[in-house]
C-alpha positions in Angstrom: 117.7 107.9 96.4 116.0 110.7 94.7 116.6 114.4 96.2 113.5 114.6 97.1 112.4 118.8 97.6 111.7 118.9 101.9 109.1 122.1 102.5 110.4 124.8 104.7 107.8 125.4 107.5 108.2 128.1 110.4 108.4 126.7 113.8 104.7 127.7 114.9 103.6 125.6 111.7 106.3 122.6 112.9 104.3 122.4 116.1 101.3 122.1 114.6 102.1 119.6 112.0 103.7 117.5 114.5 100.1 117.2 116.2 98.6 115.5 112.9 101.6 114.0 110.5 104.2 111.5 111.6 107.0 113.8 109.9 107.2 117.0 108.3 110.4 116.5 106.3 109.8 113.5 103.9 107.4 113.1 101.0 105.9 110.4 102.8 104.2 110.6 105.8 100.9 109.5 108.0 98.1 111.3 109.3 97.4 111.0 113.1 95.1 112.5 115.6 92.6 114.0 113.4 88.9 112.8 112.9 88.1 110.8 109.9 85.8 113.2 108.3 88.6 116.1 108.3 91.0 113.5 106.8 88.5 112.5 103.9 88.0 116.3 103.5 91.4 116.8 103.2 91.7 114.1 100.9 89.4 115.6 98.3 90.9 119.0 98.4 94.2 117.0 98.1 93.4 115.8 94.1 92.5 119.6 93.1 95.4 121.7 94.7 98.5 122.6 93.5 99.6 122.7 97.5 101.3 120.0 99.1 99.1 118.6 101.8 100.7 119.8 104.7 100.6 123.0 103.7 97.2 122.6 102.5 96.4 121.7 105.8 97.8 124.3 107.2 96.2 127.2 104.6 92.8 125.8 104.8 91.6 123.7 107.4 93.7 124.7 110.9 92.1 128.0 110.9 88.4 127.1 109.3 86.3 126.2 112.8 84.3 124.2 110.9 86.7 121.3 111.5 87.8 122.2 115.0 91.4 121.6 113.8 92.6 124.5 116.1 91.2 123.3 119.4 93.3 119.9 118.5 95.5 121.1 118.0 95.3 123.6 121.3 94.3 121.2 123.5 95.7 117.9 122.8 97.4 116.1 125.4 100.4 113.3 125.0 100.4 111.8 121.6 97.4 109.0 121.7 99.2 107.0 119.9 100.8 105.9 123.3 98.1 104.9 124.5 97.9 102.1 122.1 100.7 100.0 123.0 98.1 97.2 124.0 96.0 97.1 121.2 99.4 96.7 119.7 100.2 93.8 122.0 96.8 91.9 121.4 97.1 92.7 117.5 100.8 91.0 117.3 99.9 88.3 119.1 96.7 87.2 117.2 97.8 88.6 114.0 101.5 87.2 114.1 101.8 84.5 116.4 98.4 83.1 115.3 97.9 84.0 111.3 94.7 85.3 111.4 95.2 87.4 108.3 91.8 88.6 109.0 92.6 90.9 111.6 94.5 92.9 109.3 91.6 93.8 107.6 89.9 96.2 111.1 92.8 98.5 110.7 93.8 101.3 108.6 95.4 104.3 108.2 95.9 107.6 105.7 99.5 107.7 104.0 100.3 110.8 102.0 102.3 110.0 99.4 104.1 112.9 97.8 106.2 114.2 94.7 106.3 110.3 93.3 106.7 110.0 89.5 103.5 108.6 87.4 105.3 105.3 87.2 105.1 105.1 91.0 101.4 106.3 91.6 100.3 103.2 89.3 102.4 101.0 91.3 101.1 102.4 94.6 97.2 102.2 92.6 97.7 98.3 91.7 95.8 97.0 94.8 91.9 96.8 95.0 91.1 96.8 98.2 92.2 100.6 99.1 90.6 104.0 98.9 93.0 106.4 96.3 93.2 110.1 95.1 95.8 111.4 92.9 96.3 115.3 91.9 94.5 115.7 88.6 96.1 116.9 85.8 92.9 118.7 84.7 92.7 121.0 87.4 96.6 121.6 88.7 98.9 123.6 85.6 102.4 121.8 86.1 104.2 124.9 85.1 105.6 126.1 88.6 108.5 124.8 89.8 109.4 122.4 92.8 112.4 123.8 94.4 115.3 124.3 91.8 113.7 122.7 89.0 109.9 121.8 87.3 108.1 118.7 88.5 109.2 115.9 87.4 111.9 113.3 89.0 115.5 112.6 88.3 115.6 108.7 88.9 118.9 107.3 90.1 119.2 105.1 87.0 119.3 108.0 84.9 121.0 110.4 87.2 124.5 108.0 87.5 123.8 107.5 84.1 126.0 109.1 81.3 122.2 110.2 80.1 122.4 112.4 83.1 122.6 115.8 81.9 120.6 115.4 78.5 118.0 114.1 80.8 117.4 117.4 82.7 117.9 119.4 79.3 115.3 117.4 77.6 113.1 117.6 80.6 113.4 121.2 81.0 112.2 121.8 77.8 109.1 119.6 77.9 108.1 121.4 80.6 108.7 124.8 79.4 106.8 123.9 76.2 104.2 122.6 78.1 103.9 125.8 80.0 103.8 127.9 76.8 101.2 125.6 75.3 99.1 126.0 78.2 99.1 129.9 78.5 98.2 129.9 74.7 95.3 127.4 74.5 94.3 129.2 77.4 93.9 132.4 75.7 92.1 130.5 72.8 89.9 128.8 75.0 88.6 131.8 76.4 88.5 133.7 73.3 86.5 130.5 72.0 83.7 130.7 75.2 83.3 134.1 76.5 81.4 133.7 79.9 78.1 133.8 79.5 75.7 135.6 82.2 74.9 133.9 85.2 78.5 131.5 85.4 80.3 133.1 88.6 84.0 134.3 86.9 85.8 131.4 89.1 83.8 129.1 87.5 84.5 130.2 84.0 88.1 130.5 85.0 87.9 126.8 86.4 86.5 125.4 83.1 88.5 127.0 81.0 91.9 125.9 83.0 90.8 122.1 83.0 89.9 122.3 79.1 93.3 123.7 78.4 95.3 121.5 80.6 93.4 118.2 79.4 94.6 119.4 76.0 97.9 120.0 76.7 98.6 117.1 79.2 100.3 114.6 76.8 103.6 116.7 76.8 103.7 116.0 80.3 105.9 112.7 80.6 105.7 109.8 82.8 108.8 111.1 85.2 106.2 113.6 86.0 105.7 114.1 90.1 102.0 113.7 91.5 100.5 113.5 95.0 98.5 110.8 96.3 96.2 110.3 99.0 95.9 106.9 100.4 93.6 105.3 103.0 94.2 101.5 103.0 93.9 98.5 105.3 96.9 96.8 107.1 96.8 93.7 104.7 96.4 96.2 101.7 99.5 98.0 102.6 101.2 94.7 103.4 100.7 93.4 99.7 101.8 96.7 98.4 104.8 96.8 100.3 105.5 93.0 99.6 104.9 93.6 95.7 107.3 97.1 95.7 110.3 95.1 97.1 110.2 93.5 94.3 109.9 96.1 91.6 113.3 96.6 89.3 112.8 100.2 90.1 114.6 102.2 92.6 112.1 104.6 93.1 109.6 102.3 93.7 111.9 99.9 95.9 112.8 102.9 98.1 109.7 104.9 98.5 108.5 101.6 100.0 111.1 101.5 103.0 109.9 105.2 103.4 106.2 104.1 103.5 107.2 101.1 105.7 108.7 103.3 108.4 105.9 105.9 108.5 103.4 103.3 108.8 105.1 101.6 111.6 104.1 104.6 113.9 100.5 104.2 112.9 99.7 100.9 112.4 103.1 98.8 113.4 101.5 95.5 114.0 100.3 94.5 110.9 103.5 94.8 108.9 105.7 92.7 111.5 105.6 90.0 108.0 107.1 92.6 105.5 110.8 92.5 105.9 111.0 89.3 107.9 113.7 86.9 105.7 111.1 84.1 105.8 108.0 86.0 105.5 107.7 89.3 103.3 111.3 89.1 102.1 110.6 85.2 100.7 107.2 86.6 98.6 109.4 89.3 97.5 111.9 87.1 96.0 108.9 84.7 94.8 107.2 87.8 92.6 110.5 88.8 91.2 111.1 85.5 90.0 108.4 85.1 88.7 108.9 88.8 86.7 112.4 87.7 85.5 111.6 84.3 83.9 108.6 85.8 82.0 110.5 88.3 81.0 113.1 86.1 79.4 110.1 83.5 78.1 108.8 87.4 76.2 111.9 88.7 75.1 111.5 87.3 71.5 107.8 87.4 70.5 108.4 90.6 68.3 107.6 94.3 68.2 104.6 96.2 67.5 103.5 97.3 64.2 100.1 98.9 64.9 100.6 102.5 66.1 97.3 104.2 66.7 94.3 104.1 68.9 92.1 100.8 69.3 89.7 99.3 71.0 89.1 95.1 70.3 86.7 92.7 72.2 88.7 89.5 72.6 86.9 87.1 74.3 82.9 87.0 75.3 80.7 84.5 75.5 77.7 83.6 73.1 75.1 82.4 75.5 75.8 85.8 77.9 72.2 87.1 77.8 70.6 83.9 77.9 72.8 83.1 81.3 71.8 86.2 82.8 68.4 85.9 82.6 69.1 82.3 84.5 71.2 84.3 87.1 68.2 86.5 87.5 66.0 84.2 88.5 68.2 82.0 90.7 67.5 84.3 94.1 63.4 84.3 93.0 63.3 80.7 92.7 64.0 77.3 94.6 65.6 76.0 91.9 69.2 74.9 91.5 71.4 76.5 88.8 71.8 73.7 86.1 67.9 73.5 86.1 67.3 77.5 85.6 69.9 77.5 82.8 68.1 74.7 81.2 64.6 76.7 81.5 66.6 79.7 80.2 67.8 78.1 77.0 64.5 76.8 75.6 62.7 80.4 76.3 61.9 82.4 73.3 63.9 85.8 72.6 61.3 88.2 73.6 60.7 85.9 77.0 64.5 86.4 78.0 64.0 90.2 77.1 61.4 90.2 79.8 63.3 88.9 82.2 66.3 90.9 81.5 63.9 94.5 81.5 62.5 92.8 85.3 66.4 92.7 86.0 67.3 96.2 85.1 64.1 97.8 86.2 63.5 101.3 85.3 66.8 103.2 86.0 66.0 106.8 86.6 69.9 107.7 86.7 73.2 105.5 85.5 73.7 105.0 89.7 70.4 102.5 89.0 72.5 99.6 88.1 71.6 95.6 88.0 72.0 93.3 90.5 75.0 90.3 90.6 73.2 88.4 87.6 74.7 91.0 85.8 78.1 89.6 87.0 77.1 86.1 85.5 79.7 87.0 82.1 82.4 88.9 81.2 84.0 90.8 78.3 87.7 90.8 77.7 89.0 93.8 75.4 92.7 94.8 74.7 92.8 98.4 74.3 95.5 100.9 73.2 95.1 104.8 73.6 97.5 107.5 74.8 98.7 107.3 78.6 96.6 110.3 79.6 93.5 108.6 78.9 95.0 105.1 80.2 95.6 106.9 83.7 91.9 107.5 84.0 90.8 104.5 83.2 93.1 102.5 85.5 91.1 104.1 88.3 88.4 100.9 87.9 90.8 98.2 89.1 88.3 95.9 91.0 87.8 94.7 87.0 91.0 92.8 85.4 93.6 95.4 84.2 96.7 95.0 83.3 98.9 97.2 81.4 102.2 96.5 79.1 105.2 99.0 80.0 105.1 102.5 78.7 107.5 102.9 75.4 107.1 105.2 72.3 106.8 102.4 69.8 102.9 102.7 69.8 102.6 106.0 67.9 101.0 109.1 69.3 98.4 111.8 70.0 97.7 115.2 68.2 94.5 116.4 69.7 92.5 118.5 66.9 93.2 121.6 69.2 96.6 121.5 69.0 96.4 121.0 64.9 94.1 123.8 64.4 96.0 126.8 66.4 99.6 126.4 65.0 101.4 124.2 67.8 101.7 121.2 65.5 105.0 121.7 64.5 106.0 121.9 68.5 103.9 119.1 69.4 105.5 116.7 66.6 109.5 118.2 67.7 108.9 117.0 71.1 107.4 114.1 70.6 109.8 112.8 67.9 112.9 113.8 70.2 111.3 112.0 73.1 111.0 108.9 71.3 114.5 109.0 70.4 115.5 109.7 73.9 113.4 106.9 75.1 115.3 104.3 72.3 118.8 105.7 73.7 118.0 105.0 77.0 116.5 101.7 76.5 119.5 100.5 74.8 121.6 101.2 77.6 119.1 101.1 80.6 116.4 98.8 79.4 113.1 99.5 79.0 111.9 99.7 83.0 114.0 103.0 83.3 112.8 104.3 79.7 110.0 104.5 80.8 110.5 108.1 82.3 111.1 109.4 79.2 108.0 108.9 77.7 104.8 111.7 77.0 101.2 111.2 78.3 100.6 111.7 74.3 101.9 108.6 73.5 100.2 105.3 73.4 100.2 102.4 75.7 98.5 98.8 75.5 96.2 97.4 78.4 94.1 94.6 78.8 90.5 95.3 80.4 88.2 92.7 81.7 84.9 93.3 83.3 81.3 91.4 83.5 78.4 93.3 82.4 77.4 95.0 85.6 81.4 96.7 85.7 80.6 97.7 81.6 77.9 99.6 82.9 80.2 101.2 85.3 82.8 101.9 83.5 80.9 102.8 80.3 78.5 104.9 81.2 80.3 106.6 83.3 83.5 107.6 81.2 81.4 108.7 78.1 79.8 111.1 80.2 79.8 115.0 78.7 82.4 116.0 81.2 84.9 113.2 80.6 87.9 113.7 77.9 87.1 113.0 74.6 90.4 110.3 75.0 88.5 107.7 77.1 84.9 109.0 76.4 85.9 107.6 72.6 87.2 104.2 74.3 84.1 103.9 76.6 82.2 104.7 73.0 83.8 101.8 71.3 83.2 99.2 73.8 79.8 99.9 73.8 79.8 99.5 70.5 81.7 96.5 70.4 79.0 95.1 73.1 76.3 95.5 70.7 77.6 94.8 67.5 81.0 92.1 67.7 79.1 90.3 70.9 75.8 90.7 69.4 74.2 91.4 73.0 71.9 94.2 72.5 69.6 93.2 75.5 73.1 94.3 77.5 74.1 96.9 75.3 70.4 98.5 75.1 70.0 98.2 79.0 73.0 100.6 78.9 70.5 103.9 78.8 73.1 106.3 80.0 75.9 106.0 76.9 76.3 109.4 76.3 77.3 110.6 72.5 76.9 114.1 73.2 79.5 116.4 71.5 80.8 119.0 73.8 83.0 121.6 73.1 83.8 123.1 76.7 83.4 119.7 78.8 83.3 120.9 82.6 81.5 123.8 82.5 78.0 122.2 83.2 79.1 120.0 86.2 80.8 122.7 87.2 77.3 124.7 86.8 75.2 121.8 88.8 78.2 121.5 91.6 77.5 125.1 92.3 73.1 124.9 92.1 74.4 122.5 94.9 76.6 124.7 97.1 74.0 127.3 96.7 71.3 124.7 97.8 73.2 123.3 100.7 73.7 127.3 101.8 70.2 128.3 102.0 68.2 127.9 105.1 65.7 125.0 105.0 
């Protein structure tokens, strides 16, 4: 297993963490005893701080009496969780004995899950129906170390590897690169926009950081660590757990038995299935099956010749607008289906436009968003940018996504800030020794393992699938001002793509909130309306 880095508390601190966390040792552990509100809060905080969230806890919320931590944490009596034993009972028996796999759907709990490697957050993402947050890499600088070394993990592949030592040399100096490139765009960046009156310095200082980081963030490589907050049903966890068993990984394989245990002093009946030989362990063995034979059926269908960024529409269908306009009318009417797509196809143009502008009504922000007739098609597009960009889009998964592995055969990214202030040269070295890093290590430890070689920079190939009401999601909101131009470019050319290879411009036109804006300092006016909001929320009414 990984040596993961274990926080040193003081003993005051271990008594109070014991209150609220199921360890305070392991990278993985539970949150207990606290009210939901102060766990969603912590959450949030969680995705912005450098701080690990036990000691984020501890800094920020224990003492504030805002959140009454500190009278919990006074006062508490014997662990609740006792008290529980039969609502355990009644859940095995119904849940278990009986199969009623709906019952696993009225319990939950929050799982922190700590210093895991950017392969293992989008493992731990895959599932729909849970609530995530990951540290951003906009707003935490990964240029302070962990213990004895930068961020990043050592997997046992690698480590029993002969790879072993030029792994933590090459790593080393990605990170210290990454740390000088970040100190020196920072100092452009602010040459570049000098506050202006009015912005409160931290403000400034918070814009600035994120624009420097989201430049620099494609040194960073996949091996990178992250935290992540999860809140997730039993049955959620369950199919995670089920699917990480079978995952070639051993990072992923063995985070889950420590995800498994912590959760088993939260929520211990609904995971009675997951190791059971003839239960979880069977639908383990089924998915890696499943994983090895397609494997073998792929091995020969070739390697990619088309390095760069792209955005294609695959698969629509022609008659998309003229079905909606049927779906739109089903829930007014008393007619069945079949009959309101036949009215819809002998309608003139302009007639289907009316009912499509009745549908979308006038939006006064992109929250407004069409009903289900919206939901009536769907757009398939294969897309390939870098990995940074790729992580932020993955965040929509109740669409289709699905992503090939991570390799450096796909070409990469030199953003225009890097190119014009002299780092071009740096940026190409470590790129280029990265990608022949990542070929060694394939050869010898196939291309699962390569994986943690590989920059953010670098390109990777996904498949999204969406209906209309998810494009207006998806699209309106990641074109937004204060997005990265990475993903505000692919959000751009699906749009595009909507209009122009689909031909549905009553879609495409209903999309009002597309934003083309150029920007040249991208958080600094949400950053500018989040505070008109503290400042709002602070006055007396």
């Amino acid at each position: 297993m990984p040596a993961y880095y274990s926080e040193p508390f003081t003993e005051d601190e271990t008594v109070v963490l014991n209150r609220f966390f199921t360890n305070t040792d392991l990278p993985v552990f539970g949150l207990v005893n606290l009210p939901e509100v102060v766990k969603g809060a912590l959450f949030a905080r969680y995705s912005r701080s450098p701080k690990s969230l036990r000691r984020l806890f501890l800094d920020e919320f224990v003492s504030d009496p805002d959140t009454g931590i500190d009278a919990l944490a006074l006062n508490l009596g014997d662990d609740p969780r006792v008290a529980t034993k039969k609502a355990e009972q009644l859940y095995t028996r119904i849940f278990f004995d009986y199969g009623d796999d709906s019952v696993a759907q009225l319990g939950g709990a929050h799982l922190a899950c700590e210093q895991a490697s950017n392969l293992l957050t989008k493992v731990l993402e895959w599932g729909r129906l849970a609530a995530y947050l990951e540290q951003s890499t906009r707003y935490i600088k990964y240029d302070v170390a962990l213990g004895d070394r930068y961020r990043y993990l050592v997997p046992d592949e690698i480590a029993a590897s002969p790879f072993g030592d030029r792994y933590l040399a090459h790593m080393e100096h990605v990170f210290d690169t990454y740390s000088r490139m970040v100190a020196r765009m920072t100092t452009v960046f602010e040459g570049q926009h000098p506050r202006q009156e009015g912005d409160p310095k931290w403000i400034w200082n918070a814009t600035i950081r994120a624009k420097a980081c989201d430049t620099i963030r494609g040194l960073l490589p996949i091996s990178t660590l992250s935290n992540l907050g999860i809140y997730a049903t039993g049955q959620a966890y369950e199919m995670s757990l089920v699917r990480m068993r079978a995952n070639p990984l051993a990072e992923v394989r063995q985070y889950g038995e420590m995800m498994l245990a912590e959760l088993r002093q939260i929520i211990p009946a609904f995971l009675t299935r997951v190791d059971l030989a003839e239960r979880g362990v069977q639908w383990s063995s089924y998915l890696e099956k499943v994983r090895l034979d397609l494997e073998e059926k792929g091995e020969d269908l070739g390697t990619p010749d088309d390095p760069g960024q792209s955005v294609t529409l695959t698969d629509w269908d022609p008659d998309a607008e003229t079905k909606i306009a049927a779906a739109a009318l089903y829930a007014v009417s008393e007619l069945p289906d079949q009959k309101l797509q036949e009215l819809a196809r002998e309608m003139s143009s302009a007639q289907k436009a009316e009912i499509v502008a009745a549908m979308v009504g006038d939006r006064a922000n992109r929250r407004h968003k069409p009903g289900r007739a919206m939901e009536r098609s769907t757009y398939r597009f294969d897309v390939k940018c870098d990995i940074g960009a790729f992580r932020d889009l993955q965040r929509h998964r109740l669409m289709t996504l699905e992503w090939q592995r991570y390799s450096t055969r796909l070409g990469y990214d030199i953003p225009d800030d890097v190119a014009s202030h002299g780092l071009e040269t740096d940026w190409t070295a470590l790129m280029d020794s990265s990608g022949e890093f990542y070929e060694d290590v394939r050869a010898d430890l196939g291309p699962d393992v390569a994986q943690y070689v590989v920059p953010f920079a670098y390109n990777v190939r996904f498949v999204m699938e969406m209906n209309p009401r998810q494009a207006f999601h998806l699209i309106e909101l990641r074109s937004q001002p204060a997005g990265h131009s990475a993903y505000r470019t692919v959000a751009h050319q699906m749009h595009r793509a909507i209009r122009d290879v689909a031909g549905h411009r009553l879609i495409a036109d209903s999309m009002k909130y597309v934003d083309y804006t150029d920007v040249d300092l991208e958080r600094l006016e949400g950053e500018r309306q989040a505070q008109k909001k503290r400042d709002a929320a602070n006055q007396p009414s």
